[in-house]
C-alpha positions as CSV (number, residue, x, y, z in Angstrom):
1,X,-37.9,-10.3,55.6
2,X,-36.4,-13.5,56.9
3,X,-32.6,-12.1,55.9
4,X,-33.6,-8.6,57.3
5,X,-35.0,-10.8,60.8
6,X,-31.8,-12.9,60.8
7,X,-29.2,-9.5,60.1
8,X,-31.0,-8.0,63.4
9,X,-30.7,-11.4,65.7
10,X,-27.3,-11.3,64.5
11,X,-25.8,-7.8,65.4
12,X,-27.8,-8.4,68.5
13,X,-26.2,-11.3,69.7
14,X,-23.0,-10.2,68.9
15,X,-23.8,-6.9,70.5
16,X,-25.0,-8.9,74.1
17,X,-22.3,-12.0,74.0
18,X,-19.6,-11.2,72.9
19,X,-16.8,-13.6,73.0
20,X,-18.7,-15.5,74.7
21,X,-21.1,-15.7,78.0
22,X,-18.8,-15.5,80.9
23,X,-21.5,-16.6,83.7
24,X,-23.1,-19.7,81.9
25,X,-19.7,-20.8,80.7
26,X,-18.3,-20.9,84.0
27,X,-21.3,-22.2,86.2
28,X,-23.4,-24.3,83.7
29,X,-22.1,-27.8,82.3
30,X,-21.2,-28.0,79.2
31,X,-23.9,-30.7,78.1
32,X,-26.3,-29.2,80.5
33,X,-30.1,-29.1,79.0
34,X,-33.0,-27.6,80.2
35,X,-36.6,-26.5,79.6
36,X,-37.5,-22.9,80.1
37,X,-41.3,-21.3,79.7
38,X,-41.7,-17.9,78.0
39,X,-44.7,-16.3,80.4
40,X,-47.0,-13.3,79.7
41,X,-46.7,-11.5,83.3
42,X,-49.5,-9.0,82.1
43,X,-52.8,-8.9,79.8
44,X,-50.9,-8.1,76.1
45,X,-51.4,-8.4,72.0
46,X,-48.5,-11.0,70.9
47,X,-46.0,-9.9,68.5
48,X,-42.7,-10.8,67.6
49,X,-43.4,-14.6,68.8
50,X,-41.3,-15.7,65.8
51,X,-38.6,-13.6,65.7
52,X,-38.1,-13.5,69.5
53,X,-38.0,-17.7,68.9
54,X,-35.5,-17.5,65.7
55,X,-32.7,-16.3,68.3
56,X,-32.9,-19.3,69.9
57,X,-32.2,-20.9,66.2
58,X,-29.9,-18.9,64.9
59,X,-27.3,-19.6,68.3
60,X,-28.2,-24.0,68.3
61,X,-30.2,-25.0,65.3
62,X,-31.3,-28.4,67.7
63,X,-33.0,-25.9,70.1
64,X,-37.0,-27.3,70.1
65,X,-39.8,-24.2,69.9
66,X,-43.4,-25.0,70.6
67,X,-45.4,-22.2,70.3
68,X,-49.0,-22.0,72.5
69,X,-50.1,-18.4,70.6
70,X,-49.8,-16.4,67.3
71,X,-49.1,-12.6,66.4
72,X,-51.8,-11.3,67.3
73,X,-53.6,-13.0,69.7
74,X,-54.5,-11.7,72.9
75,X,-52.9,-12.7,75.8
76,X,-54.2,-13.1,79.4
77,X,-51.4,-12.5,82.3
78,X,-49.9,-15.9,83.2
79,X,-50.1,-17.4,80.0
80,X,-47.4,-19.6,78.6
81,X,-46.6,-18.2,75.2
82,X,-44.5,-20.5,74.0
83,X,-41.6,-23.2,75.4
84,X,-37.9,-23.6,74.5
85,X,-35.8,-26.9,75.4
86,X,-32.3,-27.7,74.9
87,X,-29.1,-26.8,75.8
88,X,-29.0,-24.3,78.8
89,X,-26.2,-22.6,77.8
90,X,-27.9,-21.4,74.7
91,X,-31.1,-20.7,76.2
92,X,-29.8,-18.5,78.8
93,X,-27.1,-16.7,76.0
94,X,-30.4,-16.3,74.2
95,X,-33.2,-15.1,76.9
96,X,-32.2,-11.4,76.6
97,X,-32.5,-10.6,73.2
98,X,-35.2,-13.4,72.2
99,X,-37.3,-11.4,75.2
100,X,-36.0,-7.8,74.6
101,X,-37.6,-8.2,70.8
102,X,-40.7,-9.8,72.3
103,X,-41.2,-7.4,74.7
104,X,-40.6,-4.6,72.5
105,X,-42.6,-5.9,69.8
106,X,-45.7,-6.9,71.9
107,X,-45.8,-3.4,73.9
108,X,-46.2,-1.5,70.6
109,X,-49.0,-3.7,69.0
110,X,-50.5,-3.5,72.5
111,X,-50.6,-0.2,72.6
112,X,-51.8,0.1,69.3
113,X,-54.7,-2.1,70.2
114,X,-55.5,0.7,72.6
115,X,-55.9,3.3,70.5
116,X,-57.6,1.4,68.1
117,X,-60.1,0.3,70.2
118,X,-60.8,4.0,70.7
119,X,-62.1,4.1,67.1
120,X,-64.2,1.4,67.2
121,X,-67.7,2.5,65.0
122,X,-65.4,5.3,63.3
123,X,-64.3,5.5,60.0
124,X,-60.9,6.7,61.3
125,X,-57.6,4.5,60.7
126,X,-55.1,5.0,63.5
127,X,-51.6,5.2,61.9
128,X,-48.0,5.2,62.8
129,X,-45.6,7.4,61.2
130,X,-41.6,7.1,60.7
131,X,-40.6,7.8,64.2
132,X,-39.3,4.5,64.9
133,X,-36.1,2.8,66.6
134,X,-33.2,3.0,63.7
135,X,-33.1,-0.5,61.7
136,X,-36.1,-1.9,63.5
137,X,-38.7,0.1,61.4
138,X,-40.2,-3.2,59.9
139,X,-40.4,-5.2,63.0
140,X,-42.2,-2.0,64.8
141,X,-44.4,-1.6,61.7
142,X,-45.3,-5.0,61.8
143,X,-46.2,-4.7,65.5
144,X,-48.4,-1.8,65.1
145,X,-50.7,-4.1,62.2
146,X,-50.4,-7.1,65.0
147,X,-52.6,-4.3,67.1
148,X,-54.6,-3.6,64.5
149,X,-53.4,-0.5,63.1
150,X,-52.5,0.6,60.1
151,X,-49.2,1.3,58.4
152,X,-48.2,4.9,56.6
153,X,-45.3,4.8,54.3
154,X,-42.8,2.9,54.9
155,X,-40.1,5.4,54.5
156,X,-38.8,8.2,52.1
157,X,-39.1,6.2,49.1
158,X,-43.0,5.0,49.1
159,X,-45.0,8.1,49.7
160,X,-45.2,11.6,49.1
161,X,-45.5,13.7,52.1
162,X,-44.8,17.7,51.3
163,X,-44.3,19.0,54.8
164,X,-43.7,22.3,56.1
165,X,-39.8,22.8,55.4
166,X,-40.4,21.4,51.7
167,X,-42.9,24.2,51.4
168,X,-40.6,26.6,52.9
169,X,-37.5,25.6,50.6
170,X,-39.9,25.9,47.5
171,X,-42.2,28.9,48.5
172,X,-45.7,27.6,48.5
173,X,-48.0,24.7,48.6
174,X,-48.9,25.2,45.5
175,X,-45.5,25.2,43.9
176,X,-44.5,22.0,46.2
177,X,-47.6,19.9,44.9
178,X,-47.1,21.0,41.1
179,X,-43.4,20.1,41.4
180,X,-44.1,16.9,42.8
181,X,-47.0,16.2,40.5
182,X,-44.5,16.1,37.5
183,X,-42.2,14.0,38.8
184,X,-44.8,11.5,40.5
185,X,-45.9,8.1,38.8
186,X,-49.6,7.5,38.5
187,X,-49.9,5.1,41.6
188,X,-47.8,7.6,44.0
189,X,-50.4,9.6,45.9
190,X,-49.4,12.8,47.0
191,X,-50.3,14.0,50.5
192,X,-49.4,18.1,51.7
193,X,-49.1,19.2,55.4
194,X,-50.9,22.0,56.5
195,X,-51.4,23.8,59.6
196,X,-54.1,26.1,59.0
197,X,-57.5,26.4,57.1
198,X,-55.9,28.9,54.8
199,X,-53.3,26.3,53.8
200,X,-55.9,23.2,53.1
201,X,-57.6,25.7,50.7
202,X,-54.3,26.3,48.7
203,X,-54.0,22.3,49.2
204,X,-57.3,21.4,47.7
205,X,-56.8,24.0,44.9
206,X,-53.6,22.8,43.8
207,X,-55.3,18.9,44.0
208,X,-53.5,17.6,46.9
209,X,-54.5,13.8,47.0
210,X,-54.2,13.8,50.7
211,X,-54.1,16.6,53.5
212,X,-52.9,16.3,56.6
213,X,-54.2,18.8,59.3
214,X,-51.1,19.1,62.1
215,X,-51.6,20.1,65.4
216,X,-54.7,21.7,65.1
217,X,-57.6,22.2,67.5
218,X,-60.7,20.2,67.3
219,X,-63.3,23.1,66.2
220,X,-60.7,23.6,63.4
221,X,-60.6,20.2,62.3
222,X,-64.1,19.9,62.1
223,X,-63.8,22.9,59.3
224,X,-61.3,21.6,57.7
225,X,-63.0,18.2,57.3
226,X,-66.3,20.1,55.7
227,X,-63.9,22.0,53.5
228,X,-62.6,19.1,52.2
229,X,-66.0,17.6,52.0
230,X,-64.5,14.3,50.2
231,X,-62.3,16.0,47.7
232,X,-59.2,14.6,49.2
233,X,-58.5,12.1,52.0
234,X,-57.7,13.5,55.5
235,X,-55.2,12.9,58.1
236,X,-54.8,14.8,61.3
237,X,-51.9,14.5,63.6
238,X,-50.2,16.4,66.8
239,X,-51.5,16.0,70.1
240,X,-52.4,12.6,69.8
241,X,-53.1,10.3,72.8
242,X,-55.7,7.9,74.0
243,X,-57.3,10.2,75.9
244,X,-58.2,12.8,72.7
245,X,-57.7,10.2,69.7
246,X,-61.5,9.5,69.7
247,X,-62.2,13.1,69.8
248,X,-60.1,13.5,66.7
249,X,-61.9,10.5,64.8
250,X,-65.2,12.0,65.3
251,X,-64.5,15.1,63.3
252,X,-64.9,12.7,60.4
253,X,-60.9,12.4,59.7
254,X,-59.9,9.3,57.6
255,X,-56.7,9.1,59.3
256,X,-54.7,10.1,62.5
257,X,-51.3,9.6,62.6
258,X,-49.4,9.4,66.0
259,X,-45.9,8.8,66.7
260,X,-46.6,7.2,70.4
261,X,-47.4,4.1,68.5
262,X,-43.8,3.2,68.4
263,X,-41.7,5.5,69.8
264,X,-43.1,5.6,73.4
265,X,-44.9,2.0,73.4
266,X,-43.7,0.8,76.9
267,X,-42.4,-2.9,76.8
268,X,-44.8,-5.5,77.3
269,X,-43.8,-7.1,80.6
270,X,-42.8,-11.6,79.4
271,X,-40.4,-13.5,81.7
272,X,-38.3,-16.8,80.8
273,X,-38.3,-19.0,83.5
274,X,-36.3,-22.6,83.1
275,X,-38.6,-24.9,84.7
């Protein structure tokens, strides 16, 4: 994690400086130093604290960090989350990225907390799903847990999910799950798409190990989840907002799965301000 934290800061930096910060090279003194605060400007769930903070180590190594919260806390608007001191230069070459990661970071476990808190007394599990910002997956997944959510595979490699083209290249659901049942080892669970009530019967014959009901309407869901009645876990997905996720989790779904979590999580609103 710390390499794959490091390899992000750096292609990050190099993407915003450059050669080199025109601006602070040519206004700020060379052995200028400073203090700066790192403020919560609205009511937020902290993520990315550390990572937003290694920036300011990976450009000056001297830079001092103290840190007033954790990952997951909740944070009232103007709170100081943490403080950086040393030289200026470096802390104003570092502001952007340290706070675009922050902010980034602490807007997805925020609104994760949302929707969690919208299944508060249900069994349901809110999840996210792969639909994440290209080589940030692991920082975005780690967000969502900061909010209290939960994490679906990770990517291609660590979960079986037969969707609808895989049973269109192969024919049927059934044919998709037996094929994937030979080839699985015994801790890969296999989990089948399906889209009507017609399909979660061929799913549960052919001993699907999850089965996820996509986009459909509530009544159906609530007759898809008796169906089931235990014999495999369920997920539903589509249409998924904070306004109809505790809808969903009272048909007595396991998990809902919504892609919101990450890819429309607006940035959490923290300033740097050198004091």
């Amino acid at each position: 994690m710390e390499l794959y934290v490091r390899k992000i800061i750096e292609h990050a930096l190099s993407e915003d400086i450059g050669p080199g910060d025109v601006t602070s090279e040519a206004t700020v003194p060379a052995g200028s130093t400073s203090t700066a605060d790192m403020l919560a400007k609205q009511d937020l769930v902290l993520a990315g604290l550390d990572v937003s903070l290694e920036v300011f180590h990976f450009l000056d190594a001297a830079i001092q960090l103290t840190r007033f919260a954790q990952d997951g806390d909740r944070i009232e608007s103007g709170k100081v989350i943490a403080r950086v001191s040393g030289s200026t230069r470096v802390l104003l070459a570092g502001e952007r990225v340290a706070l675009n990661l922050l902010q980034h970071m602490s807007g997805i476990a925020t609104l994760t907390s949302k929707y969690v808190e919208q299944l508060k007394g249900l069994k349901a599990q809110a999840l996210d799903t792969r639909k994440t910002l290209p080589g940030l997956r692991q920082l975005e997944k780690y967000a969502v847990r900061m909010g209290g959510g939960t994490n679906h595979r990770f990517g291609l490699y660590d979960g079986m999910l037969i969707k609808d083209n895989h049973i269109k290249a192969v024919g049927s659901i059934a044919k998709a799950i037996e094929s994937a049942r030979r080839k699985a080892h015994h801790l890969l669970k296999i989990e089948v798409e399906t889209k009507t009530l017609d399909e979660v019967r061929e799913a549960l014959a052919a001993k699907a190990d999850i089965i996820l009901l996509d986009n459909m309407p509530l009544d159906t869901i609530r007759e898809a989840v008796k169906l089931i009645n235990g014999q495999a876990s369920v997920e539903a997905s589509g249409n998924v907002t904070l306004e109809t996720i505790r809808e969903i989790g009272e048909t007595g779904v396991d998990f809902i799965s919504s892609g919101s979590l990450t890819h429309s999580a607006p940035a959490a609103d923290i300033s740097m301000k050198i004091k």
